[in-house]
TORPA-4810 file (N, C-alpha, C, O; in nm, 3 decimals):
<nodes>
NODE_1_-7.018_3.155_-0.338_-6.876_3.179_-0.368_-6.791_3.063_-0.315_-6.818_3.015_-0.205_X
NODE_2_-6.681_3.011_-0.396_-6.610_2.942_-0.365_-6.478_2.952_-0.311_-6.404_2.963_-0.409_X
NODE_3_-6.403_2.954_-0.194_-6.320_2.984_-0.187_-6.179_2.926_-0.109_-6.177_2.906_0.013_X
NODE_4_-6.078_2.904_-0.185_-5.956_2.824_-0.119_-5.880_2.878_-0.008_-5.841_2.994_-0.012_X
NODE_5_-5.853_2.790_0.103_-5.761_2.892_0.169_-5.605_2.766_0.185_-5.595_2.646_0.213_X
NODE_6_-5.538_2.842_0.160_-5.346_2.805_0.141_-5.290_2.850_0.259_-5.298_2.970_0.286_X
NODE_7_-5.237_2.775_0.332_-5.152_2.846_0.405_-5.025_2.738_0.438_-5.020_2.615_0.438_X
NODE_8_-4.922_2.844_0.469_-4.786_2.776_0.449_-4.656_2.848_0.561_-4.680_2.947_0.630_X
NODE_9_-4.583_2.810_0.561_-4.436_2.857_0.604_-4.409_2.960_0.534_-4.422_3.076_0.573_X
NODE_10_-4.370_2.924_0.426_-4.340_2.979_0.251_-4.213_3.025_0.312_-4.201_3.142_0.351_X
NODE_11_-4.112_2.934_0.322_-3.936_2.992_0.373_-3.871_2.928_0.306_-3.817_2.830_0.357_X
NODE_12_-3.848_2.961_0.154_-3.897_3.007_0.102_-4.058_2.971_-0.025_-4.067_2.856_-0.067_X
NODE_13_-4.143_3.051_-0.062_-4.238_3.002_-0.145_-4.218_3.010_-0.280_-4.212_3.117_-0.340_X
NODE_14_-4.206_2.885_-0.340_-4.134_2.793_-0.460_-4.213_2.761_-0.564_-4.326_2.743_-0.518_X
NODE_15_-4.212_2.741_-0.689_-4.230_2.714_-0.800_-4.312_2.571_-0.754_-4.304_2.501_-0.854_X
NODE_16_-4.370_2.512_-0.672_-4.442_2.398_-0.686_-4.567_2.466_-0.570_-4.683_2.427_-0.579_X
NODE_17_-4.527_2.566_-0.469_-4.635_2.622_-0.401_-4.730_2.711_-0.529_-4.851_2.731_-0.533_X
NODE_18_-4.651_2.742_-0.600_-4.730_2.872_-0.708_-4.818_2.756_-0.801_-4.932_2.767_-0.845_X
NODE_19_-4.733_2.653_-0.813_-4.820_2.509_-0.919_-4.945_2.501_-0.854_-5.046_2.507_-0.925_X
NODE_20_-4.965_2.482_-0.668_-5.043_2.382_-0.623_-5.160_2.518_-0.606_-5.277_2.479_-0.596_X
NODE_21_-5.143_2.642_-0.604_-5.229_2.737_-0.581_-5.328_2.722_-0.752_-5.449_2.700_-0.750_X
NODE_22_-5.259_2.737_-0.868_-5.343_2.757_-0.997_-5.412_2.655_-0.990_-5.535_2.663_-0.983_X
NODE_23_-5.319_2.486_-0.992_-5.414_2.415_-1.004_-5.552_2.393_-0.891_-5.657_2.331_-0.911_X
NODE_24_-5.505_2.470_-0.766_-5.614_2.465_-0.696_-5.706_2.466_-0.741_-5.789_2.375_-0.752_X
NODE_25_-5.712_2.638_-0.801_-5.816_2.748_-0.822_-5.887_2.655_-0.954_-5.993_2.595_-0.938_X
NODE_26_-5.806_2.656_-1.089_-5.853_2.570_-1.169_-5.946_2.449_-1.125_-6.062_2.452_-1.168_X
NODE_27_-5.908_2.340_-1.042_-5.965_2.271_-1.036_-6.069_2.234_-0.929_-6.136_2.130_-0.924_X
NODE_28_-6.069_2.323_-0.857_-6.172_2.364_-0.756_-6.281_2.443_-0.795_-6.390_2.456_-0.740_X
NODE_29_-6.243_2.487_-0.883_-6.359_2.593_-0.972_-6.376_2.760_-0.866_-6.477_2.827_-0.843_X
NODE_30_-6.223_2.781_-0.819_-6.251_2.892_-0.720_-6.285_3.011_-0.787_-6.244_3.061_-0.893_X
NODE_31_-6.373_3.049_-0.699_-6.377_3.223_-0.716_-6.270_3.326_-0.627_-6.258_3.449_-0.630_X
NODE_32_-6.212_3.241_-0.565_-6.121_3.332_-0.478_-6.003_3.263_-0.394_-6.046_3.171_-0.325_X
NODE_33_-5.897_3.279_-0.385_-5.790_3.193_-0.336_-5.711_3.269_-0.218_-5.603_3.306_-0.263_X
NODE_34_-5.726_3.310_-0.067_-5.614_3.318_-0.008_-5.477_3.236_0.097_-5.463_3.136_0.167_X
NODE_35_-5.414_3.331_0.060_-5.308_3.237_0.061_-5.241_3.318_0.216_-5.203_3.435_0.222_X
NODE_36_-5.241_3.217_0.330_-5.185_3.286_0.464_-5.061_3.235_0.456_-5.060_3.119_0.415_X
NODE_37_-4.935_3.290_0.486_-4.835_3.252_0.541_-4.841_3.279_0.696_-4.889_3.372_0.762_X
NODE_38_-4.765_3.146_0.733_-4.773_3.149_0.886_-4.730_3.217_0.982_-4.608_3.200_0.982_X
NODE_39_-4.756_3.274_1.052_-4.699_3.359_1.188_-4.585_3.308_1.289_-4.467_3.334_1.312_X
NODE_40_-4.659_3.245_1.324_-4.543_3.110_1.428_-4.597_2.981_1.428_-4.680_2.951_1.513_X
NODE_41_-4.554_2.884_1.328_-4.555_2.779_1.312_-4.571_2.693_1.424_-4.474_2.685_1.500_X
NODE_42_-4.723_2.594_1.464_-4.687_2.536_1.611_-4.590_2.384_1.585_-4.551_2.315_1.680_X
NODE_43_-4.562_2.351_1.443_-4.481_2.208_1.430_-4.375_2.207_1.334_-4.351_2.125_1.246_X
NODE_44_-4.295_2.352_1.378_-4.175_2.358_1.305_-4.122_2.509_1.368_-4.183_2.590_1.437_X
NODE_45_-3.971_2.512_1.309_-3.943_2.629_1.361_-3.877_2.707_1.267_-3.815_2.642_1.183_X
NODE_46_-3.870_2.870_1.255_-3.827_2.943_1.122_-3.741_3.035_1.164_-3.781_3.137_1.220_X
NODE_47_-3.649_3.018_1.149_-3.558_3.140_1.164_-3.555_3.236_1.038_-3.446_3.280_1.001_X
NODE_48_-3.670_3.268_0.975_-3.704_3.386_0.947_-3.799_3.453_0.957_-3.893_3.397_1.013_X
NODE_49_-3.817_3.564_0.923_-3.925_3.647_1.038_-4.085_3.648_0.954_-4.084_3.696_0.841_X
NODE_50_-4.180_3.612_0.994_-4.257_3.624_0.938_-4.320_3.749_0.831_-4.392_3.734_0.733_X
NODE_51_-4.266_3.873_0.887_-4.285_3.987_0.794_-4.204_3.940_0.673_-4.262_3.947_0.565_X
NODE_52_-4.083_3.896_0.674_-3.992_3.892_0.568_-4.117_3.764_0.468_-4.158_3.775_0.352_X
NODE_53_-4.142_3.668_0.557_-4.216_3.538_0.428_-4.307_3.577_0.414_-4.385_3.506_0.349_X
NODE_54_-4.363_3.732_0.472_-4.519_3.754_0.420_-4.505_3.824_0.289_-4.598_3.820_0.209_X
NODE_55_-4.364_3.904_0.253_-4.309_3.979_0.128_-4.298_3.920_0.026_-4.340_3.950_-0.086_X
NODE_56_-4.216_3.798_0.075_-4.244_3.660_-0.076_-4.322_3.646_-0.096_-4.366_3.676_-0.207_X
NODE_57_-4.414_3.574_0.025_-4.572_3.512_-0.041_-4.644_3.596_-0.155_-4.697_3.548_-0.256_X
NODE_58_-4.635_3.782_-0.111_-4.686_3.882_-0.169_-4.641_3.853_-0.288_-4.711_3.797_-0.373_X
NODE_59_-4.511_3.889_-0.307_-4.419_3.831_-0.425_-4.433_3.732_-0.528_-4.414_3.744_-0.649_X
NODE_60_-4.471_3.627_-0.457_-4.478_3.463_-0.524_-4.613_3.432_-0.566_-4.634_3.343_-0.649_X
NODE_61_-4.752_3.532_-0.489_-4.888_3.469_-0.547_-4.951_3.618_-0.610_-5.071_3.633_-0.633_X
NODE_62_-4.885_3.688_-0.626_-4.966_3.853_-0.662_-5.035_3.822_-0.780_-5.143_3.879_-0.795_X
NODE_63_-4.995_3.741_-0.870_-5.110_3.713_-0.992_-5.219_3.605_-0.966_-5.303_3.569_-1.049_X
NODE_64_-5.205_3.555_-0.829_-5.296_3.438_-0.848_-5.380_3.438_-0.729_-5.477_3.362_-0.734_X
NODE_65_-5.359_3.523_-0.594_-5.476_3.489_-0.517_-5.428_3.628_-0.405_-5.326_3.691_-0.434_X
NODE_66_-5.499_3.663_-0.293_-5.492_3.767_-0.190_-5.423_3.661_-0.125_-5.453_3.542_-0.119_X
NODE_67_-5.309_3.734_-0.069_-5.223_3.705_0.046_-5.262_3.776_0.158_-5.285_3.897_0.146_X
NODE_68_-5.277_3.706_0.294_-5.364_3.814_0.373_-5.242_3.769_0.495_-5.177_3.669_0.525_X
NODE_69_-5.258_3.912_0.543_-5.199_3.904_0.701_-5.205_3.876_0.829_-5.121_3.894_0.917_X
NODE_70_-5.343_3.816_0.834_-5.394_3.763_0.978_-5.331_3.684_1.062_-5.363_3.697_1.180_X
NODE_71_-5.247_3.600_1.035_-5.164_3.522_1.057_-5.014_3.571_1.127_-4.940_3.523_1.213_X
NODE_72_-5.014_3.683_1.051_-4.852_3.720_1.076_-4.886_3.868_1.146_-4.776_3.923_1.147_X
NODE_73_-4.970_3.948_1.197_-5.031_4.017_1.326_-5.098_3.946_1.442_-5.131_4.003_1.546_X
NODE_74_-5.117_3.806_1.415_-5.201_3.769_1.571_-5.112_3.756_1.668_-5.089_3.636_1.682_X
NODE_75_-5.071_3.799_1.717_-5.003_3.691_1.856_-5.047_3.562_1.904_-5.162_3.522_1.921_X
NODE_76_-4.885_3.478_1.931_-4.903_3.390_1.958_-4.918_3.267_1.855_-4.924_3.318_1.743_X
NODE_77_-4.927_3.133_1.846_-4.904_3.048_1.750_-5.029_3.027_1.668_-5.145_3.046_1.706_X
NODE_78_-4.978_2.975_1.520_-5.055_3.035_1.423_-5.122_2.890_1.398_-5.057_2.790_1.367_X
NODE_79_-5.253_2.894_1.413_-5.355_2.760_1.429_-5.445_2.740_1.281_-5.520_2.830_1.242_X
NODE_80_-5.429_2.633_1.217_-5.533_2.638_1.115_-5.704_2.653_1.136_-5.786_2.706_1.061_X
NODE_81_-5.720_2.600_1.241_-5.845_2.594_1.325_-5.848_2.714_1.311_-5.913_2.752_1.213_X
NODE_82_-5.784_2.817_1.394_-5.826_2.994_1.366_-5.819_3.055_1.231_-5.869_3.162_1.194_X
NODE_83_-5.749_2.971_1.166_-5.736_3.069_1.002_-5.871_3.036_0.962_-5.953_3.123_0.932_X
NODE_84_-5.903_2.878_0.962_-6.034_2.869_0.889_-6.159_2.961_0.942_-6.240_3.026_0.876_X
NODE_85_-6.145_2.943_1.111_-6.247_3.041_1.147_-6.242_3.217_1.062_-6.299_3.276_0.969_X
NODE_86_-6.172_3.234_1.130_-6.154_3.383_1.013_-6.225_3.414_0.897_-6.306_3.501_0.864_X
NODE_87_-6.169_3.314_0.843_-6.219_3.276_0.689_-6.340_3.281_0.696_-6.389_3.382_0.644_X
NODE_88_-6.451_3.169_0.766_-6.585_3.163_0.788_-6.644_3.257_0.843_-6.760_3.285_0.811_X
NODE_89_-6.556_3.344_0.966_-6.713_3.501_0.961_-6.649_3.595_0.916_-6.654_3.697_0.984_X
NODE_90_-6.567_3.600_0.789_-6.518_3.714_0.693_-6.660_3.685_0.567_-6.741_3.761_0.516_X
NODE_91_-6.634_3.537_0.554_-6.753_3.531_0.446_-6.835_3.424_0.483_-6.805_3.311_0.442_X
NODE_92_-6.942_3.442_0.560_-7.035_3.349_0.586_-7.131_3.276_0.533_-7.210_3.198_0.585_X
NODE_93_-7.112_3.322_0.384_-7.193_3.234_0.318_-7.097_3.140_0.205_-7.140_3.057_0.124_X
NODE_94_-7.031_3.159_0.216_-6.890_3.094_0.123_-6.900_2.940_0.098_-6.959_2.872_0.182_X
NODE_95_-6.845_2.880_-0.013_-6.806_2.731_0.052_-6.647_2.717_0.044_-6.580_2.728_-0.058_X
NODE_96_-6.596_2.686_0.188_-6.442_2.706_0.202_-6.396_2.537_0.198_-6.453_2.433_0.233_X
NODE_97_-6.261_2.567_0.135_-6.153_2.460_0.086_-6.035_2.527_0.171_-5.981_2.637_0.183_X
NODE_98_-6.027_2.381_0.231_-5.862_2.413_0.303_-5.776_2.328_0.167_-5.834_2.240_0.103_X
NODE_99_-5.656_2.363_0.141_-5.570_2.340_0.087_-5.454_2.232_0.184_-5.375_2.293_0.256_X
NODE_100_-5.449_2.118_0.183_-5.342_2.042_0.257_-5.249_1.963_0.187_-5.294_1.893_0.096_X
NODE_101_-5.121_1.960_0.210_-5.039_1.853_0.154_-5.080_1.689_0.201_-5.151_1.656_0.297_X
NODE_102_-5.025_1.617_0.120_-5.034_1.461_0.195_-4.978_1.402_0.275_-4.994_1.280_0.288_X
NODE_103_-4.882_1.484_0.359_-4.849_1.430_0.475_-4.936_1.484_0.557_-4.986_1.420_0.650_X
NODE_104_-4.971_1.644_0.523_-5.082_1.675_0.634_-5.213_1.572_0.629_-5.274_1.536_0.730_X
NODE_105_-5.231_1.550_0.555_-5.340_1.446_0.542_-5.357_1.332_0.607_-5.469_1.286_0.629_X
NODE_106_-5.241_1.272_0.646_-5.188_1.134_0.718_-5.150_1.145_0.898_-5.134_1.054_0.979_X
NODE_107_-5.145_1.311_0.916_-5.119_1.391_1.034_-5.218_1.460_1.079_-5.209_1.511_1.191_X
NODE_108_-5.325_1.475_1.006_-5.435_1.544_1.038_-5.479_1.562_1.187_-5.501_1.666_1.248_X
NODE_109_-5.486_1.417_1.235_-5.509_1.413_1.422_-5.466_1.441_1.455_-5.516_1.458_1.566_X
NODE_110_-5.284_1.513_1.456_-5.224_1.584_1.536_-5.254_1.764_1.542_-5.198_1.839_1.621_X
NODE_111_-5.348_1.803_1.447_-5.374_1.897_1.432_-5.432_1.973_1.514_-5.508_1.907_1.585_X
NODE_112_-5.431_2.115_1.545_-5.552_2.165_1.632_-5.688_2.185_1.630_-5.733_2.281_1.568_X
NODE_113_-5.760_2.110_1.688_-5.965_2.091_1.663_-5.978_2.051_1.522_-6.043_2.119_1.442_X
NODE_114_-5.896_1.906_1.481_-5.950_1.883_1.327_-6.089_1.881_1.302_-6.139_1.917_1.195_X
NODE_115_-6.160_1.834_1.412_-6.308_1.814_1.374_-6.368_1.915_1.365_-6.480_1.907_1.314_X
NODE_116_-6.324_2.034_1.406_-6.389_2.198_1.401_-6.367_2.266_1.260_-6.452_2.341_1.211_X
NODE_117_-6.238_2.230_1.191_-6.196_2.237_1.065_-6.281_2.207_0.959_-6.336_2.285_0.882_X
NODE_118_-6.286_2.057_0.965_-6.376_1.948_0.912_-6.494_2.009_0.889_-6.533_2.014_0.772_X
NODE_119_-6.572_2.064_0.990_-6.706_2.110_0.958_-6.721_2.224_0.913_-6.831_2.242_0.860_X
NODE_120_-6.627_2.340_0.915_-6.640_2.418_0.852_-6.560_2.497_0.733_-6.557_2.615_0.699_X
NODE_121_-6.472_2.331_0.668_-6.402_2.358_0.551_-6.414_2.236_0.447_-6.373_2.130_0.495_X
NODE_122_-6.446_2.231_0.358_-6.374_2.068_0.278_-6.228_2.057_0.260_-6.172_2.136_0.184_X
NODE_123_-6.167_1.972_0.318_-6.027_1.972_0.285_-5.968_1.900_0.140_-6.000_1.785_0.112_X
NODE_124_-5.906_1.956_0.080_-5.855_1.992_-0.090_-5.736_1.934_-0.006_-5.678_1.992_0.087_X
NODE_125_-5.701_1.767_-0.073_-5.546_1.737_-0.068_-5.490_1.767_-0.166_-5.551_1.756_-0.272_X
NODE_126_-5.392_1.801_-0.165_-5.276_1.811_-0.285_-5.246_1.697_-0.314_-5.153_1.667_-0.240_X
NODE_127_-5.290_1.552_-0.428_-5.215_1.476_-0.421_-5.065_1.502_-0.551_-5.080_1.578_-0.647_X
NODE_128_-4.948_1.435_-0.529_-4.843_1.429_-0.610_-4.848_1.340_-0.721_-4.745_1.273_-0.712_X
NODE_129_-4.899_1.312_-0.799_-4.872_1.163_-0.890_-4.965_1.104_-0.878_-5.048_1.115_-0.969_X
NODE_130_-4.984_1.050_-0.810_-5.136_0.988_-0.827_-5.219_1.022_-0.668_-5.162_1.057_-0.565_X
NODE_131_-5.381_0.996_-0.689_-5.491_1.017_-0.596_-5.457_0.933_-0.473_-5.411_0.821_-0.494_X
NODE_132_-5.478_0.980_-0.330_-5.441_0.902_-0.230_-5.552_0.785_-0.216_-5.669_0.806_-0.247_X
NODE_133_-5.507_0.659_-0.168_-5.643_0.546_-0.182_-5.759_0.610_-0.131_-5.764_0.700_-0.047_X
NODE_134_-5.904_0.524_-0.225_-6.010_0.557_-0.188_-6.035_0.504_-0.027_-6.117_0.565_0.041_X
NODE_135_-5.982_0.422_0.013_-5.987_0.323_0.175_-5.951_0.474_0.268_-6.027_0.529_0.348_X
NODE_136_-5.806_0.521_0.226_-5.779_0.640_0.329_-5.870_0.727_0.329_-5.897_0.772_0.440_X
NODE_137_-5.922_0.763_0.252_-6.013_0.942_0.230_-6.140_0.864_0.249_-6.235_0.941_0.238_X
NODE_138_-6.191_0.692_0.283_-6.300_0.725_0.356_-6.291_0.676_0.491_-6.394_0.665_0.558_X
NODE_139_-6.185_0.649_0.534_-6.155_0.662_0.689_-6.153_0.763_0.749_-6.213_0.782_0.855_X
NODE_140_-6.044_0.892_0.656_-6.058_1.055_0.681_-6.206_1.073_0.715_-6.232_1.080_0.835_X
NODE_141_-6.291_1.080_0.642_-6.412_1.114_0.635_-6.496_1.093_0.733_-6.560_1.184_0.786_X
NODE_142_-6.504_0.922_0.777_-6.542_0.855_0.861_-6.493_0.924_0.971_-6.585_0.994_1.014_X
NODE_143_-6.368_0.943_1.054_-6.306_0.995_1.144_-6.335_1.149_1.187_-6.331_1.210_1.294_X
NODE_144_-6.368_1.184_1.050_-6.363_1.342_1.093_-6.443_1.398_1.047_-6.433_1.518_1.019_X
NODE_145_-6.570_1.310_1.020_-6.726_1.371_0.964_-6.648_1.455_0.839_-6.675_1.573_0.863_X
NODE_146_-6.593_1.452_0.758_-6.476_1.583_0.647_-6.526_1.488_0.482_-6.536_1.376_0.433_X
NODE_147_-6.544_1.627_0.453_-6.575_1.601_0.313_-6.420_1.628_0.263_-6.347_1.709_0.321_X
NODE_148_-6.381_1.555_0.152_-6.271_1.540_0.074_-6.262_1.570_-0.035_-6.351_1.513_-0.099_X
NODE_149_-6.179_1.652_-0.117_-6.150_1.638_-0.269_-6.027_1.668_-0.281_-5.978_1.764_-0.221_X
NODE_150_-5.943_1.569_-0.383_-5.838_1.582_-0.462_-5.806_1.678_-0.542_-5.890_1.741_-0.606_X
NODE_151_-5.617_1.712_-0.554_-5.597_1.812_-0.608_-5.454_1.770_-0.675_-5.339_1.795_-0.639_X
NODE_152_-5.502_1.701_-0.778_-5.372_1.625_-0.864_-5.268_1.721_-0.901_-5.303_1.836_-0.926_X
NODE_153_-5.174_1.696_-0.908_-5.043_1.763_-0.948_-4.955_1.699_-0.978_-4.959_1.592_-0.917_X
NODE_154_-4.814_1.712_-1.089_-4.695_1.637_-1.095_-4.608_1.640_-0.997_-4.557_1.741_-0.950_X
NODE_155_-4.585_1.501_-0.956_-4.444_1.500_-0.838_-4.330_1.551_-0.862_-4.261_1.533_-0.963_X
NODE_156_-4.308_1.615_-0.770_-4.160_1.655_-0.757_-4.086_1.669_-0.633_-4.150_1.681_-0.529_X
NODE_157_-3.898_1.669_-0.629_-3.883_1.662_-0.497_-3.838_1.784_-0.479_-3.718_1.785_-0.450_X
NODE_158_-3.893_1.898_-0.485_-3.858_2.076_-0.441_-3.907_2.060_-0.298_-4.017_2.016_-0.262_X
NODE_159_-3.818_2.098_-0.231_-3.813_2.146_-0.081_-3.804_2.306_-0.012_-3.687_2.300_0.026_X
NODE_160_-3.820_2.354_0.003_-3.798_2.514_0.083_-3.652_2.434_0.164_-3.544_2.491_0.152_X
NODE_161_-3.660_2.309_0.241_-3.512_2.318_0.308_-3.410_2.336_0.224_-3.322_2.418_0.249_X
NODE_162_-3.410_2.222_0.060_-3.313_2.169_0.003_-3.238_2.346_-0.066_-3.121_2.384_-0.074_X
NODE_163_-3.397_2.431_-0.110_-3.355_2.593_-0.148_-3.288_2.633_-0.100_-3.180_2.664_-0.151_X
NODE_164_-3.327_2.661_0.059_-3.225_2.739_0.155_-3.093_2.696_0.170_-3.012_2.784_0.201_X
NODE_165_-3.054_2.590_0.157_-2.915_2.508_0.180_-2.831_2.541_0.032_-2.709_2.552_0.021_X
NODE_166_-2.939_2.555_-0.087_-2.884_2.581_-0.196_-2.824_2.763_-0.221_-2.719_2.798_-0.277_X
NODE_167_-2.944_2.862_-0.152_-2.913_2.984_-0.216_-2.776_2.978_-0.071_-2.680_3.051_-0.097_X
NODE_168_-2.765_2.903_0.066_-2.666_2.934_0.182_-2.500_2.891_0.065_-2.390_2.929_0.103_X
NODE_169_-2.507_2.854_0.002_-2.371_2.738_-0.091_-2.372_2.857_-0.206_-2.262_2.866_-0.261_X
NODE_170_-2.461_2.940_-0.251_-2.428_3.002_-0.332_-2.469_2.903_-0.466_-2.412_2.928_-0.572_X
NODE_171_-2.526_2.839_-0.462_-2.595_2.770_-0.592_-2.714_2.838_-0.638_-2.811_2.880_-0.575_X
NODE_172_-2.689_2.838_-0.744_-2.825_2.890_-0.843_-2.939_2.780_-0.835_-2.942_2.659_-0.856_X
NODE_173_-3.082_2.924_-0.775_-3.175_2.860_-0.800_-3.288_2.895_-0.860_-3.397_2.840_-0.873_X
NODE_174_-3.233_3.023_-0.902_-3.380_3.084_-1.028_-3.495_2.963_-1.086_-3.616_2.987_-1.080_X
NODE_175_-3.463_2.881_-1.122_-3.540_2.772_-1.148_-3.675_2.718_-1.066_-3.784_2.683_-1.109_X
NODE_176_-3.642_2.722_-0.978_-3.730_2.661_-0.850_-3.828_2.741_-0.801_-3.940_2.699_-0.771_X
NODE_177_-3.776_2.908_-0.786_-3.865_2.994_-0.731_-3.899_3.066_-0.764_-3.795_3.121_-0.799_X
NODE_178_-4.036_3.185_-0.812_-4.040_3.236_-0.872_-3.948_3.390_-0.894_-3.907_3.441_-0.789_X
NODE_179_-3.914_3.468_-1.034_-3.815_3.536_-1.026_-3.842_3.663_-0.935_-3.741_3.733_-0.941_X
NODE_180_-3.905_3.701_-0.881_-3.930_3.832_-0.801_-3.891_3.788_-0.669_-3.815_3.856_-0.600_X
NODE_181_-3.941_3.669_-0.627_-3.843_3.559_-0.508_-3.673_3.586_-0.509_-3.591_3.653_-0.447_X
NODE_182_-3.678_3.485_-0.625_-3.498_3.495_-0.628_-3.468_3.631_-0.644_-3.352_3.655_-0.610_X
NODE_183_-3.519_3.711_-0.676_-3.470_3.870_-0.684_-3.452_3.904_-0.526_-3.344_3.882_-0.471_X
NODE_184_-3.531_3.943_-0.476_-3.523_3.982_-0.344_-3.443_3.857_-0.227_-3.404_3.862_-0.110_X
NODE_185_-3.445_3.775_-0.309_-3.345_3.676_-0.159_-3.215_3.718_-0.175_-3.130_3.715_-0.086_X
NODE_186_-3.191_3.769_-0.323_-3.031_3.786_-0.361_-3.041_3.915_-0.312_-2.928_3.948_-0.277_X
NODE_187_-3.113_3.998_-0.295_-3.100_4.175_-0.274_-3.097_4.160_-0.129_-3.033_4.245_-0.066_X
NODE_188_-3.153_4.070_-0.070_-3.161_4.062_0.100_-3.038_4.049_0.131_-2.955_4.127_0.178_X
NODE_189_-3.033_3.890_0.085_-2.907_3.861_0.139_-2.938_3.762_0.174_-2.841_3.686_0.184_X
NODE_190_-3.039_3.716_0.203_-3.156_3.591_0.263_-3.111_3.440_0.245_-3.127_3.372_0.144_X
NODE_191_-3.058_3.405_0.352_-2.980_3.286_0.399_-2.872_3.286_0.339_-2.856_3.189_0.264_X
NODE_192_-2.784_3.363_0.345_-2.647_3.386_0.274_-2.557_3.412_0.435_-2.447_3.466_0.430_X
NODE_193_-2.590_3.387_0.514_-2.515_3.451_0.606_-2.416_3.384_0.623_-2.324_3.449_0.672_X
NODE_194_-2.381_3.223_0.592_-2.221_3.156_0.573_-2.205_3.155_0.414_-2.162_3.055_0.357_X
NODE_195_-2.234_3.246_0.358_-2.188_3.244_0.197_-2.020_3.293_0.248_-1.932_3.220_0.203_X
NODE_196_-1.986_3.380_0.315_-1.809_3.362_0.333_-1.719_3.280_0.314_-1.620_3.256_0.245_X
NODE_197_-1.816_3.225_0.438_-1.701_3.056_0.441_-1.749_2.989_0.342_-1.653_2.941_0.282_X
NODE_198_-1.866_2.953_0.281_-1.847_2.883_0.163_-1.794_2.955_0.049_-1.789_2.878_-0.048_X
NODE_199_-1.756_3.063_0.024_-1.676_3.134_-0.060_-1.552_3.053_-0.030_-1.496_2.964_-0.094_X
NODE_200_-1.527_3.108_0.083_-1.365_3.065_0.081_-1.386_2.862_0.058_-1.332_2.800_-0.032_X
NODE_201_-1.443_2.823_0.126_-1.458_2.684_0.144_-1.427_2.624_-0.053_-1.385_2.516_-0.096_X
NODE_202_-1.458_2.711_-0.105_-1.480_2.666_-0.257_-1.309_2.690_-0.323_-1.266_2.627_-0.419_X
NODE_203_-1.225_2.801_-0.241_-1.088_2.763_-0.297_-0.982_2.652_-0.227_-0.861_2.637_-0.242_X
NODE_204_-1.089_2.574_-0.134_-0.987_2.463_-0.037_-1.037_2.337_-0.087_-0.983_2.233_-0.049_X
NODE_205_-1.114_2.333_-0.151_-1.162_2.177_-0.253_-1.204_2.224_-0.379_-1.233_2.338_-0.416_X
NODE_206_-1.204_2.069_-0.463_-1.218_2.043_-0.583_-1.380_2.077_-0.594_-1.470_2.059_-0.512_X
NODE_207_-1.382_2.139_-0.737_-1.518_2.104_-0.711_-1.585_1.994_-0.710_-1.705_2.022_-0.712_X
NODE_208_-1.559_1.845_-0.708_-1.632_1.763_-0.684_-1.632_1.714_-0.535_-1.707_1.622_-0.505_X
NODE_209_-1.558_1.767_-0.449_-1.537_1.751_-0.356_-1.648_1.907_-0.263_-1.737_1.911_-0.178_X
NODE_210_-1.593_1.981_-0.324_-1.746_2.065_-0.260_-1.874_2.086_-0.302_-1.948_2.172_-0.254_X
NODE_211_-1.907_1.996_-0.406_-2.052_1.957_-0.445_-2.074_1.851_-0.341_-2.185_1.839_-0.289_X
NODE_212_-1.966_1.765_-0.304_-2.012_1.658_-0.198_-1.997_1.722_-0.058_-2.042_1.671_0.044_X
NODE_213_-1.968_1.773_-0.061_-1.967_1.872_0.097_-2.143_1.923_0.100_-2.214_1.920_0.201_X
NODE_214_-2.193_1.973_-0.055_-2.321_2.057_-0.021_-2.403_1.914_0.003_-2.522_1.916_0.035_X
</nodes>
């Protein structure tokens, strides 16, 4: 059995996280895709609650892979090193794919026990546009005993920050995320908490003047 594992922030999880999961599966040839959202992030910080991004994730991958909760019940900070373990004595005969972006790829050594990872995952980069050089992915390799494979996708510049700053302004972003997402961020209320003042903020300038404010 083949199987991907995703894991993310997902604050919020966007129309290019839902891209990089199919083409995973597609091009990994998976039999099975889960997708962890993180608990407590050890190289970033979320002021939203992990139960709330485990509802999206649910939300954002329900047609395409198990969203699992291990992550967002453990105590304490949420380690890829432990997700992969998980992963490996849930199914011990598996062959597991970590899923990484390309900055994680370039950051990898700052990671926790990359070399523990390494041996018991192949790491699946996401590249954007084109394949990262063959020189880097065999230094990766070299460095971290890690088998490698690419996971092409079209570039784009969608952010989870640039979203949140967009649904906080009251800008439409149905576009970006998937619609059961934007449904529930608008029913929450979910980063709207200075939508006031930018209410009011929108009858004290032009609008070209508060498009340059956002």
């Amino acid at each position: 059995m083949r199987i991907g594992i995703f894991g993310g922030t997902f604050n919020p999880p966007h129309n290019t996280h839902v891209l990089i999961a199919e083409q995973a599966k597609k091009q990994l040839k998976l039999d099975k895709l889960l997708v962890f959202p993180c608990g407590d992030p050890p190289h970033k910080h979320s002021d939203v609650g992990k139960r709330v991004r485990f509802k999206m994730a649910q939300l954002a991958f329900e047609n395409i892979g198990e969203v699992c909760d291990y992550e967002v019940n453990k105590p304490g900070k949420s380690y890829s090193s432990e997700m992969v373990e998980y992963v490996a004595e849930r199914y011990p005969d598996a062959e597991l794919f970590l899923i990484i972006g390309g900055d994680s790829f370039y950051e990898f050594d700052t990671w926790h026990l990359p070399k523990q990872i390494a041996q018991q995952a192949t790491i699946a980069v996401v590249a954007r546009g084109k394949l990262i050089p063959e020189a880097d992915v065999d230094d990766f390799c070299r460095r971290f005993k890690a088998k490698v494979v690419q996971i092409l996708t079209e570039p784009n510049g969608v952010s989870s920050s640039e979203i949140r700053l967009s649904y906080a302004f009251g800008i439409e972003q149905s576009q970006l995320v998937p619609q059961k997402v934007d449904e529930y961020i608008r029913h929450t209320g979910l980063y709207a908490e200075c939508l006031p003042f930018v209410e009011k903020l929108k009858t004290m300038l032009a609008p070209k003047r508060f498009s340059h404010t956002f």
